[in-house]
RODO-2510 file (C-alpha; in nm, 4 decimals, decimal comma):
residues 83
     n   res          X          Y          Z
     1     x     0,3669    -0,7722    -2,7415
     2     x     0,7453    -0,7779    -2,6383
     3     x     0,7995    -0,4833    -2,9440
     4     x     0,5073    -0,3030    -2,7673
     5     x     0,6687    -0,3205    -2,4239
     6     x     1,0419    -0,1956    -2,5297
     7     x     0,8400     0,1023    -2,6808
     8     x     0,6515     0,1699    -2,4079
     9     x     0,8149     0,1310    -2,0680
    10     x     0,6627     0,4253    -1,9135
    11     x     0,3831     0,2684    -1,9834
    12     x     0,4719    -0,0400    -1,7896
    13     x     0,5537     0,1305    -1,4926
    14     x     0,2794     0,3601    -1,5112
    15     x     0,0433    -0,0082    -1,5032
    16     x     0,2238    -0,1437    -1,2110
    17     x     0,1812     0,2257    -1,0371
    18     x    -0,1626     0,1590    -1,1022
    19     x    -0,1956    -0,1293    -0,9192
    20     x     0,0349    -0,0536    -0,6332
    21     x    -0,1606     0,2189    -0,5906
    22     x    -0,4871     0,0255    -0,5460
    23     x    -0,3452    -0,2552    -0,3258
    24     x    -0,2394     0,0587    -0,1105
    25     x    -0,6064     0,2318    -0,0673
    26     x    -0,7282    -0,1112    -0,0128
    27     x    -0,4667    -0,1976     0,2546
    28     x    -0,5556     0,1947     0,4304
    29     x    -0,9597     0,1583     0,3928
    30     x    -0,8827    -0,1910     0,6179
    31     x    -0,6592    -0,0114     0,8526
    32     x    -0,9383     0,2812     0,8949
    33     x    -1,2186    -0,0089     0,9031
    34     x    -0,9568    -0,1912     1,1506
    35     x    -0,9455     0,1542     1,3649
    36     x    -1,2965     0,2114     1,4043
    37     x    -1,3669    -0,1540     1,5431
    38     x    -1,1084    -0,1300     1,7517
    39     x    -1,3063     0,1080     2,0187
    40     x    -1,6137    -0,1310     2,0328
    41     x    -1,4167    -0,4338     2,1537
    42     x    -1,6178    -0,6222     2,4429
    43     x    -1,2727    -0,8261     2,5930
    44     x    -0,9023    -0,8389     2,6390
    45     x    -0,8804    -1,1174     2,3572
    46     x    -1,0643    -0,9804     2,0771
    47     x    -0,9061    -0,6446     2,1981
    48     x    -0,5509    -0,8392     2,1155
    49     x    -0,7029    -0,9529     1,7872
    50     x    -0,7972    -0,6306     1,6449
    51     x    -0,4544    -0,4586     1,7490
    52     x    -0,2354    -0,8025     1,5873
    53     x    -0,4963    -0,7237     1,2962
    54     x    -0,4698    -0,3546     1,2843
    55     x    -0,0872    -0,3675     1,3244
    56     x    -0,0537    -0,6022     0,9691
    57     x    -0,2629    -0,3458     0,8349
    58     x    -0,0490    -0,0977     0,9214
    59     x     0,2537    -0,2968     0,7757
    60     x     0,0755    -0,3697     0,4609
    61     x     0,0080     0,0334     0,4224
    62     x     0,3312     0,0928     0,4600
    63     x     0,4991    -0,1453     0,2269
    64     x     0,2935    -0,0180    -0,0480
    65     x     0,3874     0,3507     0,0350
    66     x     0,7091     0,2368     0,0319
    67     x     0,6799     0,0797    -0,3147
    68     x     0,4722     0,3981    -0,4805
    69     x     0,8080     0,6042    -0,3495
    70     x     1,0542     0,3504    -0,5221
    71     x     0,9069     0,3596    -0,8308
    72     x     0,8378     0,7246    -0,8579
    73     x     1,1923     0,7160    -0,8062
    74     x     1,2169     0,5181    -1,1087
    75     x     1,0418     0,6631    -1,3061
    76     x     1,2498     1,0005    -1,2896
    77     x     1,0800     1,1264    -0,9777
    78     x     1,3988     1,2612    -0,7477
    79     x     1,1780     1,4389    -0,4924
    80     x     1,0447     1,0995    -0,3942
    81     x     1,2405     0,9138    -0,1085
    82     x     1,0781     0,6766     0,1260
    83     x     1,1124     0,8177     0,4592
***
């Protein structure tokens, strides 16, 4: 396995891509989801809930963008700087 893996490391970033990739779509459908509840809250507390939910959401979405741009960077990807 480790003889696999020094051949291969594009192939070990290109896995952990993968799945920084999915945690991100994950992360952004529950911010969207998030978002769309948000409008049909009945009170000031579950209003306050929502936003403290929808704004970890929003952190979570970006951390993951964040990671996608850092290893694009690794992999050879100049064009791709976290903003």
């Amino acid at each position: 396995m480790q003889d696999f893996r020094r051949r291969a490391p594009g192939l070990r970033i290109r896995f952990t891509m993968n799945n920084v990739i999915r945690k991100f779509v994950e992360a952004h459908d529950r911010y969207l989801a998030l978002d769309s509840v948000r409008t049909q809250c009945s009170g000031p507390v579950e209003r306050e809930q929502i936003y403290i939910e929808l704004l970890k959401a929003y952190l979570e979405v970006q951390h993951h963008a964040r990671q996608i741009a850092g290893l694009q960077f690794a992999d050879g990807m100049d064009f791709s700087e976290s903003n």
